[in-house]
N, C-alpha and C positions, 0 to 999 in steps of 0.2 A: 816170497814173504821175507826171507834173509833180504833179498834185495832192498824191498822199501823200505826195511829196518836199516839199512846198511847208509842208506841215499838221503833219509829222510832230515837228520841231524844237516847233513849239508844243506839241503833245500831248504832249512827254517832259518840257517842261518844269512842265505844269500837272501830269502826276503828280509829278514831284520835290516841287513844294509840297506836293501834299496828302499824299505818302506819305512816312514817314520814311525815314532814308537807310538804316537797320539795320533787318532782322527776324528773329526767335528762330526757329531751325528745329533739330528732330531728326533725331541721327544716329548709328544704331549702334555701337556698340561692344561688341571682345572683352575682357570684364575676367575675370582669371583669380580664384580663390578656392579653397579646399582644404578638403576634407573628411575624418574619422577616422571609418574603418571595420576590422571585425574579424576575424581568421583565427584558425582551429583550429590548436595547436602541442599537439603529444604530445611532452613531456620526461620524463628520468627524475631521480628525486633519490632522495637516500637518506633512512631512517627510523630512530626507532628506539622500541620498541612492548614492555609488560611480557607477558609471556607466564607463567599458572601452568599447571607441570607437577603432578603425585601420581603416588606411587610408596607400595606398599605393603610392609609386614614384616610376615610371621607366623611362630610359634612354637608351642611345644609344652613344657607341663612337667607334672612330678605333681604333686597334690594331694592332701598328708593333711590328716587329718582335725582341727579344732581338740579335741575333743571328742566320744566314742561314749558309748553307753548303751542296754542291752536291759532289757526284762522279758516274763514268761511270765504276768504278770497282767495285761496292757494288749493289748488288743485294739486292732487300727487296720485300718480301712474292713472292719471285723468278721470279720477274720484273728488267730487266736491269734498269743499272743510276736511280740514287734516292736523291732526292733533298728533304732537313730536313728544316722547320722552326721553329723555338720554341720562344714561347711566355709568357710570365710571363703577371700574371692577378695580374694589381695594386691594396690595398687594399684600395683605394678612387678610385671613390665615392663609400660607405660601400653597400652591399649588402647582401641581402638574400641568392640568388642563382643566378648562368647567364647562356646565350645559348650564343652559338659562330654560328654566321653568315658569311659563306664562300663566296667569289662572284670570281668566275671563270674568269681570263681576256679570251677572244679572243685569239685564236689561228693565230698566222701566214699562218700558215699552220697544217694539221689536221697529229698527232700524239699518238698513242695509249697512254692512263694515268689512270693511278689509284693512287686517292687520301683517306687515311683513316685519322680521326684524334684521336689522343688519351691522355689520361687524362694522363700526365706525373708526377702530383702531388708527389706522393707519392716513385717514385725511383729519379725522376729529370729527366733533359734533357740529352741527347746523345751528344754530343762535335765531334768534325769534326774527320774522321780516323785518325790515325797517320801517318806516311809517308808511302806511300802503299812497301808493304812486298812482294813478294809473296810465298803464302804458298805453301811448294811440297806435294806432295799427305800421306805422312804419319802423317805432321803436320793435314791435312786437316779431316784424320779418328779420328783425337781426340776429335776433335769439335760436341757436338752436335748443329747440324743448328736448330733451332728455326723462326727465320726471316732473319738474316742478312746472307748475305754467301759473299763471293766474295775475289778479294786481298787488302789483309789486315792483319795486326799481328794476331792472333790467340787471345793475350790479348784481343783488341780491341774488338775482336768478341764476345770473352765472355761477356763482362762486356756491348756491346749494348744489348744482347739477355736477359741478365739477367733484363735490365733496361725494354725492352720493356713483357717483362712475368710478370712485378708488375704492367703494366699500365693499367690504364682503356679504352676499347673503346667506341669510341662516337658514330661514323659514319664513312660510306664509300661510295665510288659511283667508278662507271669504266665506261669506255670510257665517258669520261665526254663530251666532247666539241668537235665540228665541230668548224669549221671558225667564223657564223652566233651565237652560243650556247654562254650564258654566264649563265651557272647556277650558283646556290645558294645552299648548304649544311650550312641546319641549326640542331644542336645538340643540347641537356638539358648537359649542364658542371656542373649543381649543385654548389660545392662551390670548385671547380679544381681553385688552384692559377699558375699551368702551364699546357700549352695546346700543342702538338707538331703536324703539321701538315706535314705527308710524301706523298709525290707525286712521284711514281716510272712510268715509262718510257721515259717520254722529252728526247730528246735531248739538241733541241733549250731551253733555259733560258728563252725563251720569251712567249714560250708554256709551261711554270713551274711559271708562274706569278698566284698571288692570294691577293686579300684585305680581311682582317679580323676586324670584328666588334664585340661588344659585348653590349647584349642586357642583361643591369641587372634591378633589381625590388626589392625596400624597403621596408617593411610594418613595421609600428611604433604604437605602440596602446599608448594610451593617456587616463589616467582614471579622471572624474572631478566630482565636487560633484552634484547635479541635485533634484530640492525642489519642492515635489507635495503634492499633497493632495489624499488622500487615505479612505475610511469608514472604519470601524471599528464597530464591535458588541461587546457591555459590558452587563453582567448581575450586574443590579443594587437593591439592597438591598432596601427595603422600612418594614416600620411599618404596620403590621393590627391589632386593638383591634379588640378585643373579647371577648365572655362571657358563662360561665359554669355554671352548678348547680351543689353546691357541699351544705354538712350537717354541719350545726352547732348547739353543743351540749346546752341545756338551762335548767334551773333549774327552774321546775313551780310547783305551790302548786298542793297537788297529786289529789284534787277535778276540776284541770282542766284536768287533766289525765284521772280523773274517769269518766267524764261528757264532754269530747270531743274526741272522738278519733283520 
């Protein structure tokens, strides 16, 4: 015990020389830092968004006739006498599309009839024969018969058949009416701005009688602006501190190195 009491002084003093008096030692620390994370928020706000409505008008009016014309010499779809109405469809009041509404008068007396109507739009209407001709039989093989036959120029003929081969059909009906009978032939005309209605067999003019109506329909949309309130999901950013262990480097006398570890 004298001994390491004796040795000891030297020994501290030969490491003081060799060792420095400072050494760099680590040592934890709390260092705070903060991070942005995200929550769900349901807010509401207001809007405001175009919205189109349509609303439709329809109506009802009669239609005469621009123009009639019969004859007892003109055969049509190979029915004696044939009696031609034609109609032009005004363009007030404006429409979408129309039907054409027939209504049958009363017969005086009952006579065989076939009524067809067709959309004459797009060739026009047929105009009265010319002053009836009659064709002899060589005129007669030049002609392709289509619908119209009968006497009459050979011109004439051509240029009805041609007119009725671009038309459109609407509807038809045969033996329409007895005495008692007043029917009704209703057709979709779409947007036809002329309508021809042919009635072959009458005699009587009286049993060739018809009122025409037309039924048309408007639709108009209307866009207005319109203010709601609607929810809404946001992700909202917020702050969290927080805190780490990280090392910082410290310079201590090397006897606290040596005697604490």
């Amino acid at each position: 015990m004298n001994l390491i009491k004796r040795i000891l002084p030297f020994t501290l003093a030969a490491v003081t020389v060799i060792m420095p008096a400072c050494l760099a030692r680590e040592y934890p620390v709390l260092q705070p830092y903060s991070v942005t994370e995200y929550r769900t928020e349901v807010t509401s706000e207001k809007y405001t968004d175009n919205r189109t409505s349509a609303s439709s008008v329809s109506g009802e009016y009669e239609l005469l006739p621009v123009f009639t014309w019969s004859s007892q010499e003109v055969y049509f779809g190979g029915v004696a006498f044939t009696w031609y109405y034609a109609y032009d469809i005004p363009p007030t009041p404006p429409h979408d599309d129309i039907r054409v509404r027939i209504a049958v008068r009363d017969q005086q007396q009952y006579e065989r009839a076939v009524i067809r109507v067709l959309d004459m739009s797009k060739a026009g209407h047929i105009y009265a024969p010319n002053p009836l001709v009659t064709a002899d039989e060589s005129q007669e093989g030049n002609v392709t018969w289509q619908w119209f036959r009968g006497k009459s120029t050979i011109t004439w003929l051509d240029d009805a058949n041609t007119r009725i081969a671009q038309a459109r059909f609407l509807a038809a009906r045969t033996n329409l009416w007895s005495q008692s009978d007043n029917p009704v032939i209703e057709a979709d005309a779409g947007k036809a701005t002329r309508i021809a209605v042919i009635i072959s067999g009458p005699v009587n003019r009286w049993n060739a009688r018809i009122a025409m109506s037309v039924l048309w329909t408007l639709t108009t949309s209307q866009t207005q602006p319109v203010t709601g309130e609607r929810q809404v999901t946001r992700q909202v950013p917020y702050t969290v501190q927080k805190q780490k262990t990280v090392y910082e480097v410290r310079m201590v006398p090397f006897w606290e190195v040596l005697f604490r570890p």
